[in-house]
C-alpha positions in Angstrom: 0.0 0.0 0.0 1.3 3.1 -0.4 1.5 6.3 1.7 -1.8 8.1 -0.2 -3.6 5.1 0.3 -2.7 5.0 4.0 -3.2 8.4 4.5 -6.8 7.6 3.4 -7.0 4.5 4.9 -6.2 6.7 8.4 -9.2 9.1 7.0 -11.8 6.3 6.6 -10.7 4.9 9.9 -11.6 8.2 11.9 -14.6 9.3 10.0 -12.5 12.5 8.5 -14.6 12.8 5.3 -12.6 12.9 2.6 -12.5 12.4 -1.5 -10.6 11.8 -4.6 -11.6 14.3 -7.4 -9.3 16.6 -10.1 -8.8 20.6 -8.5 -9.0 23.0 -11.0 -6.9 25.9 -10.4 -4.4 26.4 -7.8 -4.9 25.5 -4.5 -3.1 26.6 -1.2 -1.0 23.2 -0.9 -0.4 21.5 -4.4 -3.3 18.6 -5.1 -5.0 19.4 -1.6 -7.9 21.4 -0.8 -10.9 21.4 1.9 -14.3 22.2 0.1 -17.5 22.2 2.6 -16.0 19.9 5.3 -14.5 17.1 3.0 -10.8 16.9 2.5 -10.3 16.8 -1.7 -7.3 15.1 -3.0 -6.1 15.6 -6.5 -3.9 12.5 -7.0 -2.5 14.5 -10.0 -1.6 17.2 -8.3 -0.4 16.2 -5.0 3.4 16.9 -4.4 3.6 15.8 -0.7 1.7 13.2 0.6 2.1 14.4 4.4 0.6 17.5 3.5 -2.7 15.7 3.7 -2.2 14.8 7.3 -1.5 18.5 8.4 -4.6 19.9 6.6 -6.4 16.7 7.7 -5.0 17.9 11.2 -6.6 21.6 10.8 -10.0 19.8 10.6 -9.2 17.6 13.3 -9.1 20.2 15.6 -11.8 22.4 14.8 -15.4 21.2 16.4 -17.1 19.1 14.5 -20.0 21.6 13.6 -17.3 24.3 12.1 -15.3 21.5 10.5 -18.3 20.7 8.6 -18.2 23.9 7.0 -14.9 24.1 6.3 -14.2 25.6 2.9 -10.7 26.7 1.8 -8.5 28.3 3.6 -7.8 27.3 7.2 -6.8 30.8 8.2 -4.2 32.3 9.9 -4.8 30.9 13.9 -1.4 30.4 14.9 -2.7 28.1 17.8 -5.0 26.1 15.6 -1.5 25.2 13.3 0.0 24.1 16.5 -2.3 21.5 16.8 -2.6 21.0 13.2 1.4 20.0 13.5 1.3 18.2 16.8 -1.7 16.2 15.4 -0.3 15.0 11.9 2.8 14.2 13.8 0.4 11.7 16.1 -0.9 10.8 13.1 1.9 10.2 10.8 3.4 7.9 14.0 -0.1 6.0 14.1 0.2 4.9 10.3 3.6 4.3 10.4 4.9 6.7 7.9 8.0 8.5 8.5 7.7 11.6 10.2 10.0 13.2 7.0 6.6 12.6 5.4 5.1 15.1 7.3 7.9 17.1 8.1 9.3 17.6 4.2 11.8 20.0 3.5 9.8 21.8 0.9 7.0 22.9 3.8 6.8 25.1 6.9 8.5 28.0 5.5 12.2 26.4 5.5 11.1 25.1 9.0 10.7 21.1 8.6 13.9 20.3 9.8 13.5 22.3 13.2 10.2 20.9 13.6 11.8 16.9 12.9 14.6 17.9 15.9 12.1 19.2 18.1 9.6 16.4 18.2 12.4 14.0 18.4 13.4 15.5 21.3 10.2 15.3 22.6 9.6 19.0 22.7 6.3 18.8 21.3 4.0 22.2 20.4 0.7 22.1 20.2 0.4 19.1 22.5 -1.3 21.6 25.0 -3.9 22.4 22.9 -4.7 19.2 22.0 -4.9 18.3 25.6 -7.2 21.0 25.8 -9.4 20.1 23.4 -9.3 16.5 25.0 -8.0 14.8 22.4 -4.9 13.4 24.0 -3.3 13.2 27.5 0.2 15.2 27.5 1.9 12.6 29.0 0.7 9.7 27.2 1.4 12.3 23.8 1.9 11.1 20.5 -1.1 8.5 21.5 -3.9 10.1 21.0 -7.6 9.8 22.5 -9.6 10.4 19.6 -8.4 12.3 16.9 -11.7 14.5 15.9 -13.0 17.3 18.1 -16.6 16.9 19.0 
């Protein structure tokens, strides 16, 4: 299997809608868009398979009433991309995909690499906001104990 199919195995495993359908036009990650709650993957345009799990993870974290009406752009919450990166970290661990996945050097604004060390070294951010939103226990972090807000 590989890492797309995963990914989407992950999806269908935690009830994160999600599809397969072509994206005209650009989008804000290459072959990855959210249109009115679902997450659509172009498999033609998709560059990096991990981003998938961090815009999966900007749904995750939203309550489930709001995440159903996500359409586009996530915004600029600097807290909800904390937990957007905590979670597809949790998540890339779960499926057993490299973290490099997640963390590729082409993403985070030239900051992949520093996020790779610091997880590594267990110096997780975002962890207490996902604790917050009770989806994982800080200690018992990168398990999680569910992985959609309610």
């Amino acid at each position: 299997m590989n890492t797309v199919e995963a990914i989407a195995g992950f999806f269908a495993e935690i009830g994160l809608p999600y599809q397969f359908a072509e994206l005209p036009g650009p989008t804000f990650l290459p072959g990855v868009a959210i249109r009115r709650g679902v997450l659509t993957i172009d498999r033609e345009k998709l560059l990096y398979p991990g981003d998938l799990l961090h815009e999966a993870g900007h749904m995750a974290v939203l309550p489930a009433a709001e995440r159903a009406e996500m359409d586009g752009d996530v915004g600029p919450d600097g807290g909800m991309e904390m937990a957007a990166i905590a979670w597809s970290y949790a998540a890339a661990l779960h499926i057993g995909i490299p973290v490099e996945v997640v963390f590729h050097d082409e993403g985070y604004l030239g900051g992949a690499g520093n996020l790779r060390q610091n997880f590594a070294r267990r110096r997780y951010i975002g962890v207490p906001l996902l604790e917050w939103m009770e989806l994982t226990a800080g200690a018992r972090f990168p398990a999680m104990d569910r992985w959609l807000r309610t």
